[in-house]
C-alpha positions as CSV (number, residue, x, y, z in Angstrom):
1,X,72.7,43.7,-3.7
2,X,75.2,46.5,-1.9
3,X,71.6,48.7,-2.2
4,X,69.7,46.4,-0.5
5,X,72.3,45.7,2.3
6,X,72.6,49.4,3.0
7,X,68.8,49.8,3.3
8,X,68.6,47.1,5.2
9,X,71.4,48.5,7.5
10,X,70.1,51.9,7.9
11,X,66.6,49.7,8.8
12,X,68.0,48.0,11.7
13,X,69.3,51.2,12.6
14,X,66.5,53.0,12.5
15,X,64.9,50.4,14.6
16,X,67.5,50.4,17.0
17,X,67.4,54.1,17.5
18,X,63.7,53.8,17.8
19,X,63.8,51.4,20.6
20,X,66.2,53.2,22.6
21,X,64.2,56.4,22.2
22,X,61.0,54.1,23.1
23,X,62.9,52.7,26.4
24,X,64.3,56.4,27.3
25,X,61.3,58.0,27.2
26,X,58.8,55.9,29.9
27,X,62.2,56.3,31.7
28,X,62.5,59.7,31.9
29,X,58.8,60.2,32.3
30,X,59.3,58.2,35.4
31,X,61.6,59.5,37.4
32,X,60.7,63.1,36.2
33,X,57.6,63.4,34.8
34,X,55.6,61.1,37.1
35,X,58.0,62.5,40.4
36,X,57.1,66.5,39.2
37,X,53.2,65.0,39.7
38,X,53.7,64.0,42.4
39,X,55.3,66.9,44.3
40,X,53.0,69.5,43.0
41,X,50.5,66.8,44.1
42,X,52.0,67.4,47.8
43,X,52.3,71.3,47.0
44,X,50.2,73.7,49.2
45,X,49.1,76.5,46.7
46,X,48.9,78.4,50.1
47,X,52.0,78.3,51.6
48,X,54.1,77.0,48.8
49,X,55.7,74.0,51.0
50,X,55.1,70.4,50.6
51,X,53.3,67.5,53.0
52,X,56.1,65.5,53.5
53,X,54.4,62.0,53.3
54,X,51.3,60.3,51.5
55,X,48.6,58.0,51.9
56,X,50.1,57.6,55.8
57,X,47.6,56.4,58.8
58,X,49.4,59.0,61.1
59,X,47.2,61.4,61.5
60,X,49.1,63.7,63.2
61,X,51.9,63.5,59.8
62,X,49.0,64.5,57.4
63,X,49.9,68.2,56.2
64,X,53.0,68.2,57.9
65,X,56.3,69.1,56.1
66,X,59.7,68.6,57.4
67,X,62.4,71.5,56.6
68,X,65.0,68.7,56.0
69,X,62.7,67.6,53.2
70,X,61.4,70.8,52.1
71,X,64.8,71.5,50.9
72,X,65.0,68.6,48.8
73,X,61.9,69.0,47.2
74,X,63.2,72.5,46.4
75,X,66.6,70.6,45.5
76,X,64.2,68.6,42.9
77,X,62.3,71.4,41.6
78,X,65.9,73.2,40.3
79,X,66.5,69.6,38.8
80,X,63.4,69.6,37.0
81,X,64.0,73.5,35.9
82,X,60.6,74.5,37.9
83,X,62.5,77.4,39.3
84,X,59.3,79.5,40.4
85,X,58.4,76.1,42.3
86,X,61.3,76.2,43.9
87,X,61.5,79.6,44.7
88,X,58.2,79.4,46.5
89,X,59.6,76.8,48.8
90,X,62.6,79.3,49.4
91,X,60.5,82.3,49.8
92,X,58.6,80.4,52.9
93,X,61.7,79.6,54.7
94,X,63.3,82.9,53.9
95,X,60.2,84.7,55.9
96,X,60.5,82.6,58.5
97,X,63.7,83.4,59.6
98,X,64.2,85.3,62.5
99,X,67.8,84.6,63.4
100,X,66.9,81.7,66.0
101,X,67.0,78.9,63.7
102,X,64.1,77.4,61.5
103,X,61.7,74.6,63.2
104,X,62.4,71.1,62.2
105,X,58.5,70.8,60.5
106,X,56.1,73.3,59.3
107,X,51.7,72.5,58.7
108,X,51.1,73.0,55.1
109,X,48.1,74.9,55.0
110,X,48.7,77.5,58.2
111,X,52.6,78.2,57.7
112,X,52.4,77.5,61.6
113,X,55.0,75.5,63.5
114,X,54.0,71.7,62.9
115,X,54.2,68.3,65.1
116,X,58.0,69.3,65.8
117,X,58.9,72.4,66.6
118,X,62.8,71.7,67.8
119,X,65.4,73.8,66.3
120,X,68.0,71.6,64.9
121,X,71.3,72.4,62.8
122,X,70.8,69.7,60.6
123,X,67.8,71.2,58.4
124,X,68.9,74.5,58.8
125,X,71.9,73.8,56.8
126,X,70.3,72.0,54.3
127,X,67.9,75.3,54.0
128,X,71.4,77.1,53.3
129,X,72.6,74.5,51.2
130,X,69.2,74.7,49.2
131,X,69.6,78.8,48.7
132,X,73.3,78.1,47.6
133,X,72.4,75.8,45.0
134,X,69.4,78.0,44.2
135,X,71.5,80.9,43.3
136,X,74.2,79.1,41.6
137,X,71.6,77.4,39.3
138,X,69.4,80.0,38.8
139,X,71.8,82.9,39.0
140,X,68.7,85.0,41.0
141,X,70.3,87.0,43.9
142,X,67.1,87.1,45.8
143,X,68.0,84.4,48.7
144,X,71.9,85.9,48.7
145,X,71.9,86.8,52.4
146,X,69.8,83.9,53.5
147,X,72.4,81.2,53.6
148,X,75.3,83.4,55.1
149,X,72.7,84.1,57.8
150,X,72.1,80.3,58.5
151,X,75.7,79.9,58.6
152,X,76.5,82.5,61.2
153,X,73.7,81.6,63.2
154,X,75.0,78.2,63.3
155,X,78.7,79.5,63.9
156,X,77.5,80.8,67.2
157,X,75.6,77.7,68.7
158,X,77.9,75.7,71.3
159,X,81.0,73.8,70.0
160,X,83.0,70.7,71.3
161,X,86.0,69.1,69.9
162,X,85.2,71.6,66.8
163,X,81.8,70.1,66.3
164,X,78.7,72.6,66.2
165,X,75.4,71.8,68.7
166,X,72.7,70.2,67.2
167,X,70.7,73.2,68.6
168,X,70.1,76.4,70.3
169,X,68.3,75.5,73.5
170,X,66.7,72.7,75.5
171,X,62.9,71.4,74.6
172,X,60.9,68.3,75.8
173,X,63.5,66.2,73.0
174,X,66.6,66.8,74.7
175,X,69.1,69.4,75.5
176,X,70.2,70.1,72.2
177,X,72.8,72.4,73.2
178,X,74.9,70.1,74.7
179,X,73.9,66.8,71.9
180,X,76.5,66.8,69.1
181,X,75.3,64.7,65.5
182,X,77.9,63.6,63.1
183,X,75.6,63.6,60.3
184,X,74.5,67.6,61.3
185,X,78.0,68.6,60.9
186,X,78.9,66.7,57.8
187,X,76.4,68.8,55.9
188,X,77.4,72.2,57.9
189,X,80.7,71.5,56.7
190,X,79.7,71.6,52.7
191,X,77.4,74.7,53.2
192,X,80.7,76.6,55.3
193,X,83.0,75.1,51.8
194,X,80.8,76.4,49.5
195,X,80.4,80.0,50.9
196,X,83.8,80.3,51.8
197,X,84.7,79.4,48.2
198,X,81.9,82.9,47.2
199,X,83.0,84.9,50.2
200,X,84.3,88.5,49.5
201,X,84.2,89.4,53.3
202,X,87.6,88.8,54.8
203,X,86.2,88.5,58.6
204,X,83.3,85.6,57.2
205,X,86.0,83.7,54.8
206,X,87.6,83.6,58.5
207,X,84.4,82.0,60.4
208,X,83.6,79.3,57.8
209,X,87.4,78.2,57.2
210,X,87.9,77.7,61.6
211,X,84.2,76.3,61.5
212,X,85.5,74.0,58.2
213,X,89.2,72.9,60.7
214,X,86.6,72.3,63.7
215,X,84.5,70.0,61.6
216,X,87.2,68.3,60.8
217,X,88.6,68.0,64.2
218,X,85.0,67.1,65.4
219,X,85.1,63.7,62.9
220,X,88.7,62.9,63.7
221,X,87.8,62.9,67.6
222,X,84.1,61.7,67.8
223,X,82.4,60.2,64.5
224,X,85.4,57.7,63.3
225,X,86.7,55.0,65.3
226,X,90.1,53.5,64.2
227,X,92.5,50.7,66.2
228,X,96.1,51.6,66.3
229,X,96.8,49.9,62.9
230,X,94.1,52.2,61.1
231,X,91.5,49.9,60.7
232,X,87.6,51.8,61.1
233,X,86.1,49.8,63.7
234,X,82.8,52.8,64.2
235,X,81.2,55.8,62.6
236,X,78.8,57.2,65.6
237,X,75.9,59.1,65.1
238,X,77.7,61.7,67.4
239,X,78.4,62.2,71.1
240,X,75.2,63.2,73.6
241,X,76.2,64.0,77.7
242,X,75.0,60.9,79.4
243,X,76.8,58.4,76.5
244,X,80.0,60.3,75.4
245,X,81.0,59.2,72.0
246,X,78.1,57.3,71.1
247,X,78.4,53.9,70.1
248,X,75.7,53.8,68.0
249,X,76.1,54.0,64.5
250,X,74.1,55.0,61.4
251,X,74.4,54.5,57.5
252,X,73.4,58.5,56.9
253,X,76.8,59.0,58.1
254,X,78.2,57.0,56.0
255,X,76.6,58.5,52.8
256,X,76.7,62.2,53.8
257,X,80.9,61.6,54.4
258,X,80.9,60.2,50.8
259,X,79.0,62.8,49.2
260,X,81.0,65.9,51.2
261,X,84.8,64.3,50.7
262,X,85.8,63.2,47.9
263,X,88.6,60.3,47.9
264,X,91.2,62.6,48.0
265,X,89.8,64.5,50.9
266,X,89.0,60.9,53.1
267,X,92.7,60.5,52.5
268,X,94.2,64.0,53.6
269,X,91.7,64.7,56.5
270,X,90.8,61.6,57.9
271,X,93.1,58.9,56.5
272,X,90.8,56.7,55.7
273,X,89.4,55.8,51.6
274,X,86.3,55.7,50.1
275,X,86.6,51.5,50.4
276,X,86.7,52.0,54.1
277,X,83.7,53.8,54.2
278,X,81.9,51.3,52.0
279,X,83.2,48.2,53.6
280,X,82.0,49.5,57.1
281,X,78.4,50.2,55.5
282,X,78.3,47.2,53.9
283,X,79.9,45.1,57.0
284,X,77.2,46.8,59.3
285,X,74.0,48.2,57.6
286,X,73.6,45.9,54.2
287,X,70.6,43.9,54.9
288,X,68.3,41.9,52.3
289,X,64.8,42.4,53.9
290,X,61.3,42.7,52.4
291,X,62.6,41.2,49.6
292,X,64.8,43.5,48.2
293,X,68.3,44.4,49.7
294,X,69.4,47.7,51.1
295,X,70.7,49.0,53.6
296,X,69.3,50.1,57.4
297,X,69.1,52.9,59.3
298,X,71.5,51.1,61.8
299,X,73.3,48.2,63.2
300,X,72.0,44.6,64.0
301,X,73.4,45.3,67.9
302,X,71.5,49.1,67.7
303,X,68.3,47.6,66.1
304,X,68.2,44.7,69.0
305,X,68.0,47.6,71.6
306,X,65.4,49.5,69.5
307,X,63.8,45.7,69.4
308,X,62.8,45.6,66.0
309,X,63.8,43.3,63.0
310,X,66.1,44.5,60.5
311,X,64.5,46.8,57.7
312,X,65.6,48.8,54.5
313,X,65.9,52.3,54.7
314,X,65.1,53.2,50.6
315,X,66.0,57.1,51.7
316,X,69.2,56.2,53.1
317,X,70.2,53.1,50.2
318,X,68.9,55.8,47.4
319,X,71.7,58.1,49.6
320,X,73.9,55.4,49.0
321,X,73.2,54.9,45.1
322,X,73.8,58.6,44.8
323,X,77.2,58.7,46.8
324,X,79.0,55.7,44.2
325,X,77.6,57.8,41.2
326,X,79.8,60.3,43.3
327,X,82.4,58.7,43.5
328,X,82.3,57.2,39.7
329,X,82.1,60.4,38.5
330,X,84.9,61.5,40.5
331,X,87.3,58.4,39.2
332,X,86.1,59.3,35.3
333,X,88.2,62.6,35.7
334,X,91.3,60.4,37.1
335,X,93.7,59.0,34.4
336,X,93.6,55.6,34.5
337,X,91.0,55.1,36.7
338,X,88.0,53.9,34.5
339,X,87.9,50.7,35.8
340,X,86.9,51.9,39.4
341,X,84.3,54.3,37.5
342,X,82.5,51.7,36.6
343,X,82.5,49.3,39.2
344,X,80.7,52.0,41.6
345,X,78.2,53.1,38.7
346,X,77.6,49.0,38.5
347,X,77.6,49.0,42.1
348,X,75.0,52.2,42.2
349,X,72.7,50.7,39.4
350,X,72.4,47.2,41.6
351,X,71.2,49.2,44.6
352,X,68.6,51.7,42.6
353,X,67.4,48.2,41.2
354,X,66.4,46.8,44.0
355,X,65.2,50.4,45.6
356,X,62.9,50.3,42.2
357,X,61.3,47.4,43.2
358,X,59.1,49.1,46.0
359,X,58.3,51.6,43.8
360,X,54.3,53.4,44.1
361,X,52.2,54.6,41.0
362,X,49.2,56.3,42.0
363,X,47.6,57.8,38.7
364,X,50.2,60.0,36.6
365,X,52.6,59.7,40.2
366,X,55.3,57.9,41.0
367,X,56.6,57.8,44.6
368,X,58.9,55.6,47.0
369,X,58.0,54.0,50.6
370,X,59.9,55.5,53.7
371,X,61.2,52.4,54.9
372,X,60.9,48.6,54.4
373,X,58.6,48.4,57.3
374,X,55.8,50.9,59.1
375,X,55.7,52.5,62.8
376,X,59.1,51.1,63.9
377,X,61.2,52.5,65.3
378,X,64.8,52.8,63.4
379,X,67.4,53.6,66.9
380,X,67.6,52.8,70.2
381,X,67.3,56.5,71.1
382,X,64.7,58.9,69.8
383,X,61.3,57.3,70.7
384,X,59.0,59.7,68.8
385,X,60.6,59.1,65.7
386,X,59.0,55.9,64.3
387,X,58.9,55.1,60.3
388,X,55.2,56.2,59.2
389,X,52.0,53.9,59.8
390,X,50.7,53.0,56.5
391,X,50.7,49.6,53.8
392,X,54.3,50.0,52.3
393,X,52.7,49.4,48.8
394,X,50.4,53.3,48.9
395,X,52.4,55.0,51.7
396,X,55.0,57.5,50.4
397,X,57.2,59.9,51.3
398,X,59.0,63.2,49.6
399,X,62.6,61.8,51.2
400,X,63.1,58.7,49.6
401,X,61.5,59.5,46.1
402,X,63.8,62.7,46.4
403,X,67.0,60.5,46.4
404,X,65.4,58.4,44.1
405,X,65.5,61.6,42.1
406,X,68.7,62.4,42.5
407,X,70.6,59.6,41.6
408,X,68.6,59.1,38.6
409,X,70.2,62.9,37.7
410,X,74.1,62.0,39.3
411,X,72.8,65.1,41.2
412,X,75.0,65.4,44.6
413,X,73.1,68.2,46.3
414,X,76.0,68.3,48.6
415,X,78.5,70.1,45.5
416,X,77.2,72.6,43.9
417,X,77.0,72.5,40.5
């Protein structure tokens, strides 16, 4: 009798273990297997960089690959150990430096600047955030230079209130020089952290600690807005000439401040928490739209300027999803903190639920949707910039299914690993 209980134990075992391994695998095969499609689906064998969106009815998007997400996809391929992949993507970037700042989009097949040819810090830092984690991943010393270069550069661009320009010079967008993004700077501040933490060079420890204090400074002063008692009433997108401090606000601010501070860091800098930060996204940007919930780009008062309807902005909720694994990760190495691990990994898993419902198969690909709704446009500012023209349910983008990526991973691209 005891022999037949003990095979029938190590049966339902067995079974167990093979449904788990059954469930795992079409899981993993999705977000990496079926995500590695479809970026060397979007690959130039050419020029080594990626078309930045898919099945889109902007014809002036097909073949045109943004820097910001150029270094994501390069981001993904050290995720998915495809380090030549992702030293191809490096490689174009690092020959196109000439010490004036890489162009917002590149065309796929002639290397040539694309549909937007502004110099913005924002990419640029992720570039140098890309090469950082390259080399730390890797351990190749090719791309060693290229991110102290990108940091320098951006070291000398015009400052206010310790925040760094979102560009070099003036163009048919705006007069970047003198326009100041919250968002930009959030990411400039991990890439001057994590060099100053590798720097050998007294004089450049120097640059990136006073550029690291001006950050600082620059969020204090500009991006959060607190009444006398402490409360966060705003997060602006920045501060542009005619406006001042802009009242506008955005939920990529939100995210990148979760995924460059960690609690303790809110609380010493800023004195604000982590709650704070989520309660103002939630208050302001959470939306249930297109039936899933998510949250937009903006505010209900900024999307009634930009007159359009509320929408889900999967890039910016994957951000989200990918900032609480951040933060439950960073409360599993706190004693006594367990609890709060798992509330923000239940919290995370909720939002990538409902991101997972708008999810694209095309063949052996699997890809995400830009936004909840096409050719909008997401602020009241920024006219060009409109979410691609295409049906939601074939029209992808590399952003998005990136973030997707990500957080399936607990990958923070903003810490290196």
């Amino acid at each position: 009798m005891r022999k037949v209980i003990s095979i029938l134990a190590i049966t339902i075992l067995s079974m167990q273990a093979f449904a788990a391994e059954i469930k795992a695998k079409p899981q993993e095969q999705r977000y990496s297997g079926n995500i590695k499609s479809f970026l060397i689906h979007q690959l130039s064998p050419k020029t080594k960089i990626l078309a930045s969106f898919i099945n889109t009815a902007n014809k002036e998007l097909v073949g045109e690959s943004s820097t910001y997400d150029q270094a994501l996809a390069g981001l993904g391929f050290l995720e998915l150990t495809d380090y030549e992949f992702a030293k191809g993507v490096l490689s174009f970037f690092k020959e196109k430096w000439d010490g004036e700042g890489l162009h917002n989009f590149y065309n796929t097949e002639t290397g040539l600047n694309g549909i937007e040819d502004t110099i913005h810090l924002g990419p640029n830092m992720w570039m140098a955030m890309f090469a950082l984690q390259y080399e730390k991943i890797t351990g190749d010393k090719s791309f060693n230079g290229f991110a102290k270069d990108i940091a320098l550069w951006a070291a000398k661009l015009n400052h206010k209130n310790g925040g760094i320009a979102m560009g070099p010079v003036a163009d048919w967008g705006g007069n970047w020089r003198d326009v100041y993004s919250s968002e930009n700077n959030i990411v400039a501040y991990a890439v001057f952290k994590a060099l100053k933490e590798k720097e050998e060079d007294v004089n450049a420890r120097s640059v990136y600690e006073k550029e690291m204090q001006g950050i600082v400074n620059f969020i204090n002063t500009v991006t959060l807005k607190k009444t006398d008692m402490g409360k966060l009433v705003n997060v602006s997108v920045g501060y542009n000439p005619d406006e001042g401090i802009s009242k506008v606000s955005s939920s990529d601010v939100v995210t990148m401040m979760l995924l460059v501070f960690n609690p303790d860091e809110l609380n010493k800098f800023f004195s604000i928490g982590e709650e704070d930060l989520l309660k103002f996204a939630k208050d302001n940007f959470y939306v249930c739209e297109d039936e899933i919930c998510g949250f937009d780009f903006t505010t209900k008062a900024s999307a009634d300027l930009a007159k359009r309807p509320r929408m889900i902005s999967l890039e910016w909720s994957a951000q989200m999803a990918d900032a609480e694994i951040a933060l439950s990760q960073f409360y599993e190495r706190k004693t006594g903190a367990g609890e709060k691990a798992k509330n923000y990994l239940k919290e995370s898993a909720k939002l990538l639920s409902d991101i997972d419902k708008k999810a694209i198969y095309q063949g052996d690909m699997n890809f995400f949707p830009y936004a909840t709704k096409t050719s909008v446009q997401p602020f009241p500012f920024a006219p060009w910039w409109k979410t691609p023209e295409g049906d939601t349910k074939t029209c992808g983008a590399l952003s998005p299914t990136l973030w997707r990526f990500f957080a399936y991973k607990k990958f923070n691209p903003l810490q290196l690993r």
